[in-house]
N, C-alpha and C positions, 0 to 999 in steps of 0.2 A: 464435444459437449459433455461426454461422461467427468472428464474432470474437471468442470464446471457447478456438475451438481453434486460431490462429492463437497464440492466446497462451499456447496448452499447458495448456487449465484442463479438464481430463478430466470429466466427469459435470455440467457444471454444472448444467442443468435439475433435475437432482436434489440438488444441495449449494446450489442458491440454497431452495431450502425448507428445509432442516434448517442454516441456517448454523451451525456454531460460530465461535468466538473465530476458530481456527485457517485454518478455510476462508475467514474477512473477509479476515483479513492476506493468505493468500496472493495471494488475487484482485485486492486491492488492492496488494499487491509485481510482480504479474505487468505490471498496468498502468500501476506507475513505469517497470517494466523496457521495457514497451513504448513508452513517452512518452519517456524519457530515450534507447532505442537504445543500452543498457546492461545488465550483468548487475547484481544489486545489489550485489553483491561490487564489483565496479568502481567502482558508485555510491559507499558509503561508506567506501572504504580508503581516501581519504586524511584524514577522519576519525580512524579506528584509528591512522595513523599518529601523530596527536600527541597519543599517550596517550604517546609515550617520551618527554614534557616534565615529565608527571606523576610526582611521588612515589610512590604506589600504583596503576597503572595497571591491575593487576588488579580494582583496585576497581571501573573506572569503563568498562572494554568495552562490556559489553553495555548501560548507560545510552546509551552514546553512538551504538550503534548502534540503538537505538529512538528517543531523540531524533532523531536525524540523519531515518529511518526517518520519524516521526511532520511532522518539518517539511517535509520534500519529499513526503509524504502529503496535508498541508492544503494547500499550494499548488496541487498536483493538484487537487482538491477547490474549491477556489475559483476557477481560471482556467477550470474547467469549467461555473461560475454554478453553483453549487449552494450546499447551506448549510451550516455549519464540522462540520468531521471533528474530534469531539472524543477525549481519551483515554477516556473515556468508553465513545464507541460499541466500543471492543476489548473492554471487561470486560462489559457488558453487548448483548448483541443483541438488539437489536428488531427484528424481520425485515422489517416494512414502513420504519422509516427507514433500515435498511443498504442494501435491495431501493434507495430513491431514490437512495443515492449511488452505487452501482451502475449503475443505469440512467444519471444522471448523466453520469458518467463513461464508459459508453458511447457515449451519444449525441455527447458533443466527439468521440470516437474516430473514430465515424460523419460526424463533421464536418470532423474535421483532415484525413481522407484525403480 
C-alpha cells in the first residue's frame, strides 16, 4: 500500500476488491503518470493538439485521448511482462485478471526503483 499512496490512489485495499471500470483506469492513469513523470494532461496534449488538422475535431477528442490513453497503457503492460491490456479488460472487470495486471505492474514498479 505504500506505493499506492505515493501515487495518490486513496483506499486502495478497499477499491482493489469492488473495482469498477472507473477505479481500473484511474489506477492504471496514476501509473502511466508515475512511469512517464508526467501528468496525463501533459502526456496527451500534443495528441489533442492535431485535432486542429481535422475537419471535425470535435468529433474525434475524446477517441484520441483514449486511444492515445489505451496505447501508452499496453506498453505499460508489456514492458512490465505481463499479458496484453485489452479494451476489453475497461468494459468488462474481472477482478482476479485486472488484480494480475495490477500486481504486475507493481511489481516492475518495485523493480524500476
Amino acid at each position: 500500500s505504500k506505493c499506492f499512496s505515493q501515487l495518490k490512489i486513496p483506499d486502495f485495499d478497499k477499491n482493489i476488491k469492488n473495482l469498477s471500470q472507473e477505479i481500473f483506469k484511474t489506477i492504471l492513469r496514476k501509473f502511466l503518470e508515475y512511469f512517464a513523470g508526467k501528468t496525463f494532461l501533459e502526456i496527451y496534449q500534443p495528441k489533442i493538439l492535431a485535432l486542429d488538422y481535422l475537419t471535425y475535431p470535435e468529433l474525434h477528442e475524446e477517441s484520441i485521448v483514449f486511444l492515445t490513453e489505451h496505447r501508452l497503457l499496453q506498453k505499460m503492460v508489456k514492458v512490465s511482462s505481463l499479458i496484453d491490456l485489452w479494451l476489453f479488460d475497461y468494459i468488462k472487470i474481472e477482478t482476479s485478471r485486472n488484480e494480475k495486471i495490477i500486481s504486475g505492474i507493481i511489481n516492475f514498479a518495485r523493480f524500476k526503483k
